[in-house]
Every structure is written in C-alpha cells, then in structure tokens.
C-alpha positions, 0 to 999 in steps of 0.5 A: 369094281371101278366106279362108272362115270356117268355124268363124268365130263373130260377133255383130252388135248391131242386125241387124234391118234396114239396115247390121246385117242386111247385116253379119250376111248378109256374114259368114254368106255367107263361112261364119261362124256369125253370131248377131244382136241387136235388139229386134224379133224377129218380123216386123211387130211393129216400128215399120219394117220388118225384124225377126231373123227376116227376117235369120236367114231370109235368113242361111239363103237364103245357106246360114249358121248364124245365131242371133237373140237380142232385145235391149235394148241400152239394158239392160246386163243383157240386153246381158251376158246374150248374152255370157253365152249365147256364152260357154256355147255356143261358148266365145268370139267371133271378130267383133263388130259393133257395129251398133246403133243409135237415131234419132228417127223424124225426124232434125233437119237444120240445126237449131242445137243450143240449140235440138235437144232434149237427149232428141235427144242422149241417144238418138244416144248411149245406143244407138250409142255407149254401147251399143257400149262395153258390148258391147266390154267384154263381148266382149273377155274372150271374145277374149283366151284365142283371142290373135285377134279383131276388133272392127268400128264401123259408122260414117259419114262425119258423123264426119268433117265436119257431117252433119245436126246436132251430136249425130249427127256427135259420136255418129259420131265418138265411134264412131271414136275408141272404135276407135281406143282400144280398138286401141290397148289391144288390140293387145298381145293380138292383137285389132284394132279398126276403124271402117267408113264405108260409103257411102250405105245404101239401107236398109229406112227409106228403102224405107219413108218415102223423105221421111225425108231431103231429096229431093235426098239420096234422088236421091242414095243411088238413084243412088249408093247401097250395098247393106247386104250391101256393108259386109257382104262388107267385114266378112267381107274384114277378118275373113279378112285374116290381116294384119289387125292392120295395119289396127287402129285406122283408119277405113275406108271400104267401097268402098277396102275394095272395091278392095283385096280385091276384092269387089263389090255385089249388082250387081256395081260398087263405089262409088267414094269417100266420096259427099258431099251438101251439107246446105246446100241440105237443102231441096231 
C-alpha cells in the first residue's frame, strides 16, 4: 500500500500538457498539494493544445489542491518569483519536477548536426536543460530546513542511445547526469535526486498533429504507449517511499517503477520495458 501524501507540497515546472500535467495529476491523486507552471495559463491561447487551467481543472476532478502560476522559464527572475511565492505561502517544498520543456514545432530526424541549426540546440537546452538547474537551485534551499525532499528529471530513453538528432539526445542525457550530480551533493542532507524515463507518451501534441513523428513511430506509441498520468502515479510512488534515498542518484524507468510498487495505467496494464523504435527507418 503507497503512503498517501497529505501535506505533501510539489511543484511541477511545465504542466500544461503531456508528461508535466500527468505528473502534476499523479501526485494531486495521491493527496499533495501540486502547484504547477507554463506559459500558457488560459485554454486556447497556446500554440497546442493544454493549458494550467485544464491541468488545475483536472487536479480537482481527481478531488487535489492544485495552484497554477504562468511562467517563462527561460526567465530566471520569473523562475525565483515562484519559490519566492512557496516559500511565503507554505514554508518550503517537498517534490520538485522538472518537466519543462521546448521543442521546434517540427523535430529534425536523422539530420547531420553541421548541418541542424545551432538555434536548434539552444532551444532543447535553455528550456529542458538549463532551466531545470536554475529551478533545482532555487528548490533545494526550500528542502534543506525540512532534512527530506525529492528532486525528479523527466527524462527519456534518447538519453541512453541516438534518438532523432544530437541536440536532443545530449539535452537528455544532460537531464540524467544533472541527477546523478545533484544526488551526489544532496545526499548528506537527505535529499534525493532521480531522473525518470517514461515510455512512449500519448501526448495532447501527438493527439494534435499525429504526422509530428514518422508514421511507423505513431503506430507504435497507439499500440504501446503510456498515459502521462502513468509517470504521474511513478512520481507520486518515489514521493511515498520512505526508503527513497536508496534510489537517489539513478535513471529510472516508469514501467520497473510500475512493477515494483505496484501501480497501473489509466487501464490498468503496465508497459512492459523500455519501447524501442528504429530511427534508421524514420520514413516509414
């Protein structure tokens, strides 16, 4: 039985839409307080579709506390702004997620990195990778009074191997190393940092503009794929593991997660393994 969190306070960067939302979602589910960031705040206004209001909305269908504040998180001073707020209103943080995350509208695939736009990598690593640094320096001294707190990457398997182009595998794979690191300095107070690799994500984007990804890849996420409450209810699991210092540090994937604590999909499977697509036939 997974501990409930009640009194629990998180806050999950990026959680208009897709995995962030599904985080955000999981963890109000299990009884904490979630308070939630992106830009786009009111629904419609946003180049796709999701917005916080959708996300608060649902928080409270699932009967949670959730509070939305829009952010650029491109903006450090915006960024502090919200730990300067959580730190007013409830005294410190339990969970942090960091979720967000920018992409161009179409992702380059197999495309030689001389010859990939540099605005390409600046994009994958201001936003998802920079922007998780700045938000963890900013959480932690939130964390250190409490001697407990978890710090969670969303993450993927392209941080592991090739997947689509150079930036995004090393954007990826900067996400699990920024783990790793931090684990290793917070460890002493108590404070564990993971990284999580869900599988693949039947997001709103896809939902949307289902040729975003090679065909033979969109057949697969419909066959295979996770909900984005799935990592949700894997947050909220490491968030209730009182031995989750045992855990700091590591790379983990949502459907081990799955296995071992015990929680499902909105359907109630769980996806078995890391899913694999092979980019070499992209085309198809």
């Amino acid at each position: 039985m997974l501990r409930r969190l009640d009194g629990c306070i998180a806050l999950v960067t990026g959680a208009s839409r897709g995995a962030g939302k599904g985080v955000a979602v999981g963890l109000a589910e299990a009884g904490a307080t979630v308070v939630v960031t992106a830009r786009t705040r009111e629904s419609g206004t946003g180049e796709w579709p999701g917005s916080l209001d959708e996300t608060i909305e649902e928080i409270h269908r699932v009967g949670g506390k959730g509070i939305a504040f829009e952010c650029d998180h491109a903006d450090d001073k915006a960024v502090e702004a919200i730990f300067a707020n959580l730190a007013r209103d409830y005294g410190g943080l339990d969970v942090l997620v960091n979720n967000v995350f920018a992409a161009p509208s179409t992702m380059p695939i197999n495309q030689p990195f001389w010859t990939t736009e540099v605005s390409i990598w600046d994009l994958l690593h201001t936003v998802g990778l920079r922007s998780h640094f700045v938000a963890s320096r900013f959480a932690v001294p939130l964390m250190l009074n409490r001697r407990n707190g978890l710090i969670v990457n969303t993450s993927s398997p392209a941080g592991g191997s090739y997947t689509f182009n150079v930036p995004f595998g090393v954007q990826k794979s900067g996400v699990d190393r920024m783990a790793r690191d931090m684990a290793h300095e917070l460890k002493p107070y108590g404070i564990a940092a993971v990284s999580i690799w869900p599988g693949f994500l039947k997001s709103e984007k896809l939902a949307a503009q289902p040729d975003r990804v090679p065909r033979r890849l969109a057949g697969l996420i419909a066959e295979q794929g996770e909900t984005p409450l799935f990592a949700g209810r894997a947050v909220a699991a490491l968030a209730s593991d009182p031995s989750i210092m045992r855990k700091t540090g590591k790379i983990l994937v949502v459907s081990e997660l799955a296995a071992e604590y015990g929680f499902t999909d909105i359907d109630g499977r769980i996806p078995q393994g890391v899913p694999v697509w092979d980019q070499s036939d992209a085309n198809a």
